[in-house]
C-alpha positions in Angstrom: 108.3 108.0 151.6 109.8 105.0 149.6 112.3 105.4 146.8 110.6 106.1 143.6 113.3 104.2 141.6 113.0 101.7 143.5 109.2 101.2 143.5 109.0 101.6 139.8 111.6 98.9 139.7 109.4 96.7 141.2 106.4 97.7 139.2 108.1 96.7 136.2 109.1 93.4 137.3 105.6 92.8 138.6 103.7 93.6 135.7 106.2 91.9 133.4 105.6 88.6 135.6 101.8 89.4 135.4 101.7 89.7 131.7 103.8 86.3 131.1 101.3 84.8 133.6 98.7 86.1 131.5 99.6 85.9 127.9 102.3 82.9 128.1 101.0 80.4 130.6 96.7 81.5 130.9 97.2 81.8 134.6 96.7 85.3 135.6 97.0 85.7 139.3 95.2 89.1 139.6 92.1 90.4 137.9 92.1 93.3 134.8 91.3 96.2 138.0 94.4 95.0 140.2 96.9 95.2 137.3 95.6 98.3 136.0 96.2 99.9 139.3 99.7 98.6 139.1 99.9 99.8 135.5 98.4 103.3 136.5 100.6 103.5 139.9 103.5 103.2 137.5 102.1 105.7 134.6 102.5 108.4 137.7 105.7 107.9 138.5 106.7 107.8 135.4 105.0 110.8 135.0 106.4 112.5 138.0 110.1 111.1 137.5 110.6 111.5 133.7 114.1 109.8 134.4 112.7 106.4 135.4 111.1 105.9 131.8 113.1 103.0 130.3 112.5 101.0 127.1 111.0 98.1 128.7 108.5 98.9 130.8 105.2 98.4 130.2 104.1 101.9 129.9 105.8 102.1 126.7 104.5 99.1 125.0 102.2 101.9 122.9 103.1 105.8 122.5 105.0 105.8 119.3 103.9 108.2 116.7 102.9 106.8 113.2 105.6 105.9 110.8 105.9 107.1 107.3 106.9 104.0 106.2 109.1 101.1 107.2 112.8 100.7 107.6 114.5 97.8 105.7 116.5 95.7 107.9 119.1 93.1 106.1 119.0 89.5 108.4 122.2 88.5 110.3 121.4 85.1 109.3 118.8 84.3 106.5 115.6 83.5 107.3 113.9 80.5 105.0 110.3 79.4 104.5 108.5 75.7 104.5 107.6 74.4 101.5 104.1 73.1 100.8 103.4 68.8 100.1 99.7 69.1 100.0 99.6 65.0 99.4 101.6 62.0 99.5 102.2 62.2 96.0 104.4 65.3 96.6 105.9 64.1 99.6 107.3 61.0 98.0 108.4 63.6 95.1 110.2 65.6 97.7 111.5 62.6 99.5 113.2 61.3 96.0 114.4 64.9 95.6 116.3 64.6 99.0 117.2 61.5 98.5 119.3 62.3 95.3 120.9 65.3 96.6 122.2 63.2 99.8 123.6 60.7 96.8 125.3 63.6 95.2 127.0 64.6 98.4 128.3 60.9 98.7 126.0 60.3 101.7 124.1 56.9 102.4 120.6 57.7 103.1 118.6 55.3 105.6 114.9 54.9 105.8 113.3 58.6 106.4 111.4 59.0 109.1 108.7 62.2 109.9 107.0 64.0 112.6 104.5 66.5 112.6 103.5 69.6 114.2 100.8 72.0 114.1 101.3 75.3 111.7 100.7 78.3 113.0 99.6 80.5 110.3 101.0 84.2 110.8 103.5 86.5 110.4 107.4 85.2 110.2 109.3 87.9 112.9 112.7 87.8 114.3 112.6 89.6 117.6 116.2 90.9 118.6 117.5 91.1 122.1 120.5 92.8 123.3 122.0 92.2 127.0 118.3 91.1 127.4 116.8 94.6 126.0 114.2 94.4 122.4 115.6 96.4 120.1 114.7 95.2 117.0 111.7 93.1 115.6 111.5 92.6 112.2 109.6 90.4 109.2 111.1 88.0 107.3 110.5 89.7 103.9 112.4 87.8 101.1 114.2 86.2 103.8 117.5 88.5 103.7 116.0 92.2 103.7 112.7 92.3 106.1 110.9 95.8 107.3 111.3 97.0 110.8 108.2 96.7 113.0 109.4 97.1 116.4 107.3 99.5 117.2 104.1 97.4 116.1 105.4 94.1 117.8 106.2 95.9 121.3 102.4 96.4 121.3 101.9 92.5 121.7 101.9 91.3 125.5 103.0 87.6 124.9 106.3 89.4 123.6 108.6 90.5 126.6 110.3 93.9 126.3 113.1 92.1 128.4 114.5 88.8 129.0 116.4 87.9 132.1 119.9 86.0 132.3 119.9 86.7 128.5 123.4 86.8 126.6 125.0 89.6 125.3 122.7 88.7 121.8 120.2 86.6 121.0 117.7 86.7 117.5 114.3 84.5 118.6 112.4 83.8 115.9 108.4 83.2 115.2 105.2 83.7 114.1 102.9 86.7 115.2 99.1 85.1 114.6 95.9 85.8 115.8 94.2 83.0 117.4 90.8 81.9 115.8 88.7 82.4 119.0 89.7 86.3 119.2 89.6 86.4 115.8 86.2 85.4 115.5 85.5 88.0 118.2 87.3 91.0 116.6 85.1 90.3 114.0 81.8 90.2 116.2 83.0 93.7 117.5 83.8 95.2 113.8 80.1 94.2 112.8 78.5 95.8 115.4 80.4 98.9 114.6 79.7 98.6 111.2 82.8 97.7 109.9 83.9 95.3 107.4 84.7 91.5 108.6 88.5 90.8 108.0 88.8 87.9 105.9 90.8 85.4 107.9 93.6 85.4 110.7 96.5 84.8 108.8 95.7 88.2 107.0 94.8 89.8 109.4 97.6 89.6 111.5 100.2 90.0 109.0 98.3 93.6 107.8 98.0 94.5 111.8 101.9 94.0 112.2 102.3 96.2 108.8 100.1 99.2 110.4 102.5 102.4 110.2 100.5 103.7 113.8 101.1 101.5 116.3 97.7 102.4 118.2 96.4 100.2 115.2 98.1 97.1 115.9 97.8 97.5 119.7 93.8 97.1 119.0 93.8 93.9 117.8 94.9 90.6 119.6 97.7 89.5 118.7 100.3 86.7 120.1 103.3 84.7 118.7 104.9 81.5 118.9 108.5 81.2 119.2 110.4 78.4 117.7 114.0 79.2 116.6 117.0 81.1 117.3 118.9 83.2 114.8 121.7 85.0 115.4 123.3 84.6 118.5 126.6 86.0 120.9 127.3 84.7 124.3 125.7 81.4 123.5 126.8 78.0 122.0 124.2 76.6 119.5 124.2 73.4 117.8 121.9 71.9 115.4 119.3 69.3 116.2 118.7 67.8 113.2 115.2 69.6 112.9 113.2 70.8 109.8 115.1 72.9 107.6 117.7 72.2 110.4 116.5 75.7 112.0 116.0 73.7 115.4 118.7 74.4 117.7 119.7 73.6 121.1 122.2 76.4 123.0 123.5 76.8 126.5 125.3 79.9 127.5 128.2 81.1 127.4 130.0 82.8 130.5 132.9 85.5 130.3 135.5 85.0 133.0 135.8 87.0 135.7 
């Protein structure tokens, strides 16, 4: 008979790689009924072997009893927001702004130049990792005290409970959305039940993430795109130059042996 710890070990890695397969890159490898027979063959041994539960497997992405409420959680670093120029008018306003507070500093501005991106409209998170472990996930709130929602954001499969060759701490920071196509389904599926039609994404994810039972959040499909690092240890960051200068470009940092 094989080694139990060792088979569950390689369940977990398995389905992790299946679900960033899946949810990160849209390339699943195996169909729904092959990973559920993973997921199952791993319930049992869980269930069998009470000892092999750990944190990050996939098991315990959902199983958390409801919250009262949430915890507050004060930000290692700040965490800022985008301001709005909803026309050229007040991007040239903004532009002058900057401008005159570069003059203040005693800095010679050049000509500004600007690039663009898509916005993701969602939910502002900070997902901590420790020694590659989640143990934290939180909302930006007024951007120094946000409310703990681990429990809620473990539930999302484009999140990884772990993350390999990670430093001793890293804070990665995005936006839990709802894309429009499964949007426009979950509302398909609450009509038919008879339920009210929620009124957009952006809403509606940011109310899923704030559900005090999990199961709640787990229902509805949820994903998040990453685009910063917070707080860090065991990594060297610098600055790119990006908006809000919140870009950053790291490489890691080794102990000696």
């Amino acid at each position: 008979m094989s080694d139990p710890s060792a088979r569950a070990a390689e369940l977990r890695r398995e389905l992790a790689e299946h679900n960033r397969r899946y949810y990160v890159f849209d390339d699943p490898i195996v169909d729904d009924d092959e990973y559920d027979a993973l997921l199952d063959e791993l319930r049992t041994l869980e269930a069998d072997h009470p000892e092999l539960r750990t944190p990050d497997s996939p098991t315990q992405r959902v199983g958390a009893p409801p919250l009262e409420r949430f915890e507050r959680v004060e930000h290692a670093e700040a965490m800022f927001s985008l301001a709005n120029a909803r026309n050229e008018e007040e991007l040239r306003a903004w532009e002058i702004r900057i401008r005159n507070h570069l003059k203040r500093l005693d800095i010679s501005a050049a000509e500004f130049s600007y690039t663009s991106e898509p916005k993701i409209d969602g939910l502002a998170t900070a997902l901590t990792y420790e020694d590659g472990l989640l143990v934290r996930g939180a909302t930006r709130g007024d951007g120094r005290i946000g409310e703990d929602v681990t429990q809620n954001l473990r539930t999302i499969g484009a999140i990884p409970l772990r993350i390999d060759d990670a430093p001793a701490l890293v804070e990665v920071r995005g936006e839990v959305y709802l894309p429009i196509a499964d949007f426009k389904a979950l509302n398909e599926r609450r009509a038919a039940a008879g339920e009210p039609a929620f009124a957009n994404p952006r809403n509606s994810a940011a109310g899923s993430i704030r559900q005090l039972d999990p199961s709640l959040a787990a229902e509805r499909p949820l994903s998040i795109w990453t685009y910063g690092v917070g707080a860090v240890r065991g990594l060297s960051c610098t600055r790119d130059g990006g908006p809000s200068g919140r870009h950053r470009q790291c490489s890691q940092q080794r102990e000696r042996d």
